[in-house]
PAZA-812576 format. One record per residue (C-alpha): x, y, z. Coordinates in steps of 0.5 Angstrom, whole numbers, plus 500, padded with zeros to 3 digits. Each point is the difference from the previous one (the first is absolute). Layout:
<sites>
+-----+-----+-----+
:   x :   y :   z :
+-----+-----+-----+
:   X :   Y :   Z :
...
+-----+-----+-----+
</sites>
This chain:
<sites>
+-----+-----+-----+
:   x :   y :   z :
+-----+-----+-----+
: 667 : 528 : 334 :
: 502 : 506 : 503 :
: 495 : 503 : 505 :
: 497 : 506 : 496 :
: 500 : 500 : 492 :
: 498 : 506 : 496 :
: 495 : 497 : 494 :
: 495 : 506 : 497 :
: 504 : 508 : 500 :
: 497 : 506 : 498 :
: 506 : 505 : 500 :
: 502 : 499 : 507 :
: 494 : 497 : 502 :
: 500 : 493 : 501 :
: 496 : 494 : 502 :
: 504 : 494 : 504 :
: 499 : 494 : 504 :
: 503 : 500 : 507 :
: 500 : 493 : 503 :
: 500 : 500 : 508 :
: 500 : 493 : 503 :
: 492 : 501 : 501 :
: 500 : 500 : 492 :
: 501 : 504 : 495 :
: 497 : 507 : 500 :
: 498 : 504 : 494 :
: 503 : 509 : 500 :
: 499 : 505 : 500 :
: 496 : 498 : 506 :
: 497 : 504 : 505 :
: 500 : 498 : 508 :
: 494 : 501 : 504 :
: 503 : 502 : 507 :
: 498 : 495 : 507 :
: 504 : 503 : 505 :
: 499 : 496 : 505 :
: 497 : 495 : 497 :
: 494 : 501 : 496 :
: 498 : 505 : 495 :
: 496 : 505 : 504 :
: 493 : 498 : 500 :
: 500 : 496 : 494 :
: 501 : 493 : 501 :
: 506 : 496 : 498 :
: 496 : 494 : 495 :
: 497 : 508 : 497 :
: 506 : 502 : 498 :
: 502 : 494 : 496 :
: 494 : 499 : 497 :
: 502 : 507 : 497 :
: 505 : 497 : 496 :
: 507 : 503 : 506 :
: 505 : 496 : 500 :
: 505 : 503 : 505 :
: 497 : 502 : 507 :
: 506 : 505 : 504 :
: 500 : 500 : 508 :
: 504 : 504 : 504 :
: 506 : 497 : 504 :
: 501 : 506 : 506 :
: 491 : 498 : 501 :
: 501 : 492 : 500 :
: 506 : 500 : 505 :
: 496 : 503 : 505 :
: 494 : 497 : 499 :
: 499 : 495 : 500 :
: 508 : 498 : 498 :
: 504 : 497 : 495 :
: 501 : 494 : 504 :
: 492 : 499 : 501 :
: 499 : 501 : 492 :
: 506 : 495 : 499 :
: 496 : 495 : 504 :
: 493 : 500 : 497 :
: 504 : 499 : 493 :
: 503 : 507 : 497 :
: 497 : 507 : 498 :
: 496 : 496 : 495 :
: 496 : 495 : 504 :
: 499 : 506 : 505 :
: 496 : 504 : 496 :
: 497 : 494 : 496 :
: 502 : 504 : 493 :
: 502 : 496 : 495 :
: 504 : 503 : 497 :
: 508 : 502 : 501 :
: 501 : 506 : 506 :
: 505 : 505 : 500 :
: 502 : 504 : 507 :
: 502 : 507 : 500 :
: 506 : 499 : 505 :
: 498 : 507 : 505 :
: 504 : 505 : 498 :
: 494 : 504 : 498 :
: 498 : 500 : 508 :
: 508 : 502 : 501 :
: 498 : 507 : 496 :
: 492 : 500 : 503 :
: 501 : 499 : 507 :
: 506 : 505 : 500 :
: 506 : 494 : 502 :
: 506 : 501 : 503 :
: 504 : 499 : 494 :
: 508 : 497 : 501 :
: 506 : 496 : 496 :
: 497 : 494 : 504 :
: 492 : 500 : 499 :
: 494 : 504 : 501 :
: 496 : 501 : 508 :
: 493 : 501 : 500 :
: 494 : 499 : 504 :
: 496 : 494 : 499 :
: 492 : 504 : 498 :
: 496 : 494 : 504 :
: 505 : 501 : 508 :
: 503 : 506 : 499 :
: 507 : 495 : 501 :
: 506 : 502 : 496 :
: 502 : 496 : 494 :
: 507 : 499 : 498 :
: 500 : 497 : 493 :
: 507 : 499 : 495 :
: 501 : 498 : 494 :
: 501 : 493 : 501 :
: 494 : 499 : 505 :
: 496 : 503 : 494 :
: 503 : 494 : 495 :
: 499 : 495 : 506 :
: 493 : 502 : 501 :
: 497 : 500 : 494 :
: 503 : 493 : 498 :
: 497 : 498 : 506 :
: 493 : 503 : 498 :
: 501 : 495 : 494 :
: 499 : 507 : 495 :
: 501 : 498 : 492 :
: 504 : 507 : 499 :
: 504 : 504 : 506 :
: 502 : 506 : 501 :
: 507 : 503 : 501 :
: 499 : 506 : 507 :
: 501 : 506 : 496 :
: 500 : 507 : 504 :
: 493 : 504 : 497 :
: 501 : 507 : 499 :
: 495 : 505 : 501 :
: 499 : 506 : 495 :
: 502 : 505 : 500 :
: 507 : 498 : 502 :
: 507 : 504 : 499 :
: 504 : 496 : 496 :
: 506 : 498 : 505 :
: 494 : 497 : 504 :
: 499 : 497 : 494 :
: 506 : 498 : 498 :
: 502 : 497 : 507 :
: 493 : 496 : 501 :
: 502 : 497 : 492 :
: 506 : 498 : 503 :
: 498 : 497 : 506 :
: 494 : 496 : 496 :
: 506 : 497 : 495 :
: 504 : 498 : 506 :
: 494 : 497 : 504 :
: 498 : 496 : 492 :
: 507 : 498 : 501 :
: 499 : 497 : 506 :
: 493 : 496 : 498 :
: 504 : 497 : 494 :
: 505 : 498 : 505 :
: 495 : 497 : 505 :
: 495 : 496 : 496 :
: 500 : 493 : 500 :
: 493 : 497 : 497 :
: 502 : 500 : 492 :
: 494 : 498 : 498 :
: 496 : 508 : 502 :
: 502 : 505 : 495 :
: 503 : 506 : 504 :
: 500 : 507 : 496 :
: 504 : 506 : 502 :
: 497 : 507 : 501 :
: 502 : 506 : 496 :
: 499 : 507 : 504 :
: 503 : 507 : 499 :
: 492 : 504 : 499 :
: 500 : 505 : 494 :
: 507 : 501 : 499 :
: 502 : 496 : 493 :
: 507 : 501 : 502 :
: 499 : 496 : 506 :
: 495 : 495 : 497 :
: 505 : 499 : 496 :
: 506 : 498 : 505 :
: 495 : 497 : 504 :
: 497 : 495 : 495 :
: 508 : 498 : 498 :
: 502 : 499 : 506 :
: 494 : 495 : 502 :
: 501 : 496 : 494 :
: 507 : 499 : 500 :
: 497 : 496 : 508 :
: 497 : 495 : 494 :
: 493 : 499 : 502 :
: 494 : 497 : 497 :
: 495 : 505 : 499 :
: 502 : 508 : 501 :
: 495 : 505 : 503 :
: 499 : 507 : 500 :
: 499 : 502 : 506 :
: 498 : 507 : 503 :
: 496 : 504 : 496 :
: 492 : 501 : 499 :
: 500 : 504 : 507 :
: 498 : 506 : 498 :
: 505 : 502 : 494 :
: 497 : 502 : 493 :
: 498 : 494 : 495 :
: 506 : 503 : 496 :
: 505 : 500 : 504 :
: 498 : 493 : 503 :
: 501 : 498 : 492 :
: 506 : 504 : 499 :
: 503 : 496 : 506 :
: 497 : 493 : 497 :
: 504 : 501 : 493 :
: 507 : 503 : 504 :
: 499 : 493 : 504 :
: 498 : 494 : 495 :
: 506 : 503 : 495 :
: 505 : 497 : 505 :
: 496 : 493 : 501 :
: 501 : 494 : 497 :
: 495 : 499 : 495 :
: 499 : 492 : 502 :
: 498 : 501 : 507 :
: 492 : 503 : 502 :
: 500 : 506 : 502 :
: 494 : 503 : 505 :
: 497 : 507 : 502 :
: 499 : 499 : 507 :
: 494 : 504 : 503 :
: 498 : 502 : 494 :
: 492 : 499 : 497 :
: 497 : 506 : 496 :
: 498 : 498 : 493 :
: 505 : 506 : 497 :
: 506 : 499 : 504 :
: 498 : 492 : 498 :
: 499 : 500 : 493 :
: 506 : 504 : 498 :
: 505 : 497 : 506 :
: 498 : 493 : 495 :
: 502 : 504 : 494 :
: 507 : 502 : 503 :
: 501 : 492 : 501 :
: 497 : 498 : 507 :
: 497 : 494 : 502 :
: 498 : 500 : 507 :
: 494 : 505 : 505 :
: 498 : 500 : 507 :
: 495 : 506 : 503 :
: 495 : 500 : 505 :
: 497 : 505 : 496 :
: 494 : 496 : 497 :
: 497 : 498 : 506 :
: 502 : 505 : 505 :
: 495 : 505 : 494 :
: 495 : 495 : 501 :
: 500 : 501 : 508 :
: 499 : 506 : 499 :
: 495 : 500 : 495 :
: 504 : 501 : 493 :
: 498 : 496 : 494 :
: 505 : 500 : 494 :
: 497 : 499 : 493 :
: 501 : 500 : 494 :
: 498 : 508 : 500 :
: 504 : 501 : 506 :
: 500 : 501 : 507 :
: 493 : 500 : 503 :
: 498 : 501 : 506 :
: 494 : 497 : 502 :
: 497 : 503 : 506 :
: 498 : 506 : 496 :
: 494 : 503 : 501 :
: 500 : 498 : 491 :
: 500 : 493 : 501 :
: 494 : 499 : 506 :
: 495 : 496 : 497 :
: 503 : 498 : 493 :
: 498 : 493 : 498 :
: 506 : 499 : 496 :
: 507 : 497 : 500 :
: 506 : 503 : 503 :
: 504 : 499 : 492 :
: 495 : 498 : 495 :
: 507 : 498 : 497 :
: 502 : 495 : 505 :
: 498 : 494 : 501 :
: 501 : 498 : 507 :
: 496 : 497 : 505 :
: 498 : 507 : 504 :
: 499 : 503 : 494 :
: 496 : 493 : 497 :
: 495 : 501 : 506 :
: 501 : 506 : 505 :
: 498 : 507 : 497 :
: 502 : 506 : 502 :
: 494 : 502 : 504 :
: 501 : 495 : 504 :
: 506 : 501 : 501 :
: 500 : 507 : 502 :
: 495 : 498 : 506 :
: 505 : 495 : 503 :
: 506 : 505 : 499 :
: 494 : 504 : 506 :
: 498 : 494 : 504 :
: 505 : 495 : 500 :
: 506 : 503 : 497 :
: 504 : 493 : 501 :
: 495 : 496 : 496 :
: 500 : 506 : 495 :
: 508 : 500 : 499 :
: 501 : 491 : 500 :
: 496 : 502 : 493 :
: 504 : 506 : 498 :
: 506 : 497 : 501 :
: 499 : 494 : 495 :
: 498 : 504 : 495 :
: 505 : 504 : 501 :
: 505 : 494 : 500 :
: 496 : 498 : 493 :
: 502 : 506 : 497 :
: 507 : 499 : 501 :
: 502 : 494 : 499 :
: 495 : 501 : 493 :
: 505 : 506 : 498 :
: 507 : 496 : 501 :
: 497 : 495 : 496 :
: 497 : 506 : 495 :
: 508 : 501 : 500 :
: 502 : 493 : 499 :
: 496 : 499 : 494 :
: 502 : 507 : 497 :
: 507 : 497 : 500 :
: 499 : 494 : 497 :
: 496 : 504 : 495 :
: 505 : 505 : 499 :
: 495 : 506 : 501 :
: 503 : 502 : 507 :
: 500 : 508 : 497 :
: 492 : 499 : 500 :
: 499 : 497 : 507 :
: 505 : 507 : 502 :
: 495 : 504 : 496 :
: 495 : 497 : 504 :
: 501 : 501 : 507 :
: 503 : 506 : 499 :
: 493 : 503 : 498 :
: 498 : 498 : 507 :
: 505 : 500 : 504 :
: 505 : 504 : 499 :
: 499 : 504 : 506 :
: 503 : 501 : 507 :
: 500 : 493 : 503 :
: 494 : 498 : 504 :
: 503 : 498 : 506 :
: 507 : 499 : 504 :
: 503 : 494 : 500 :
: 502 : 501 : 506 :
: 498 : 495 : 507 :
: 498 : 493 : 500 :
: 493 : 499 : 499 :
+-----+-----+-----+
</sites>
């Protein structure tokens, strides 16, 4: 069969099976993020015991530490982080725009966050490293542009990431690992648009939308989306990357994405944000000192089972490490129970209603950046 099919529709929305060589996995999805390896302070066997088919690392922080070829020889991404299920590796063009690389026709130089060295990284190293981390899903090295950015650094960093995709294309060897292009162009549509046709003429086997949520308007962030997946081929699977935020989710999956990513959830939790299905709910206020009760009665977690929020108010006093492990399993719970509230509603044609729903609650500005590892 071919690798992603579409079944269940609901307008735009669609539900899909992806099939990678760790198995087949169910979209929409959401991908908690384990940059280095593990998903900070939650244990991997907890992350898939809720449910998470697709773990994402990051390739610029496992070439340095502790290396692709030290990876390769414990068996892969997989049997280095103990996860069960498939993995995908970002590919490090987001650290091309964090760290502030020097950018040229050839690649990206930066310097290594452990020794302060300088890192050379081209795009056919991005592909050759992560087939030697053994990833289900790679990405192209793309140019990630900062916003607000003038239109000709766009239009030249747009430029550069389809030459760079180009190259990836060209210098790709393991068949078996699905490669996705990554479209840019921040806000502007017109841009988008060109970006999104450009890539998929490449050819790949899933295209990403990246470059957004970095501070922009939800509207703006969405009206780049639609401008993006109109010229995308409708049989290949479409990811958001670094996007988290229940709004920006559920109405991305009405436009007809598949994939996320964000560290969002856990990086609230380590700083004492729970969300619910009220909203956001920062435990460490004075309100919830005390209470012997769930963080969400709607949840049916293991924290909100057996932890309230009295208790979990102290631990973000006294042992903040402890406090944010709790936090971010919960929050994990959260999300992995909204994109599969989202799944259902296209099954069941009520994709409308779950929209009406989350935007009671959450259409507000974002939560938090996507910005940084986690």
């Amino acid at each position: 069969m071919t690798h992603f099919v579409v079944g269940a529709t609901d307008g735009a929305a669609r539900r899909g099976q992806l099939a990678l060589r760790s198995g087949i996995v169910e979209t929409p999805l959401f991908m908690p993020v384990a940059t280095r390896g593990m998903v900070r302070l939650t244990p991997t066997e907890i992350v898939a015991d809720l449910g998470y088919q697709v773990l994402l690392s990051n390739t610029y922080h496992l070439m340095l530490r502790p290396g692709a070829e030290v990876v390769a020889k414990m068996g892969g991404l997989n049997a280095f982080t103990g996860f069960p299920g498939a993995s995908l590796t970002d590919s490090g063009g987001f650290q091309i725009m964090s760290l502030d690389a020097t950018i040229t026709s050839t690649g990206a130089r930066f310097r290594n966050v452990y020794d302060g060295s300088w890192v050379t990284l081209t795009p056919e190293e991005a592909v050759s490293t992560q087939e030697a981390l053994g990833a289900d899903i790679a990405m192209v090295l793309d140019v990630c542009t900062k916003l607000p950015a003038d239109r000709d650094v766009l239009s030249y960093n747009l430029e550069l990431t389809t030459r760079w995709a180009q190259r990836c294309a060209e210098a790709r060897r393991d068949e078996t690992q699905r490669l996705f292009g990554i479209v840019q162009g921040g806000v502007d549509a017109e841009l988008r648009s060109m970006s999104a046709q450009a890539i998929a003429d490449i050819g790949f086997d899933g295209y990403a939308i990246g470059g957004l949520a970095v501070g922009e308007s939800a509207e703006s962030t969405l009206d780049a989306l639609r401008a993006s997946i109109a010229e995308l081929p409708a049989d290949r699977p479409r990811y958001l990357m670094g996007v988290g935020d229940p709004y920006l989710m559920a109405h991305a999956v009405a436009l007809g994405v598949d994939m996320f990513d964000c560290v969002a959830p856990t990086r609230l939790a380590r700083h004492g944000t729970a969300l619910t299905q009220q909203g956001p709910l920062r435990v460490k206020g004075v309100g919830q000192r005390g209470l012997d009760e769930p963080l969400d009665p709607a949840c049916g977690c293991r924290v909100c089972q057996r932890v309230s929020k009295g208790l979990l108010h102290h631990l973000l006093h006294v042992d903040h490490e402890s406090a944010g492990a709790l936090l971010s399993i919960h929050n994990l719970a959260f999300q992995f129970e909204l994109i599969s509230r989202l799944r259902k509603a296209i099954d069941d044609h009520k994709i409308e209603e779950v929209l009406t729903q989350v935007d009671k609650i959450w259409r507000r500005p974002t939560l938090a950046s996507s910005l940084g590892n986690d």
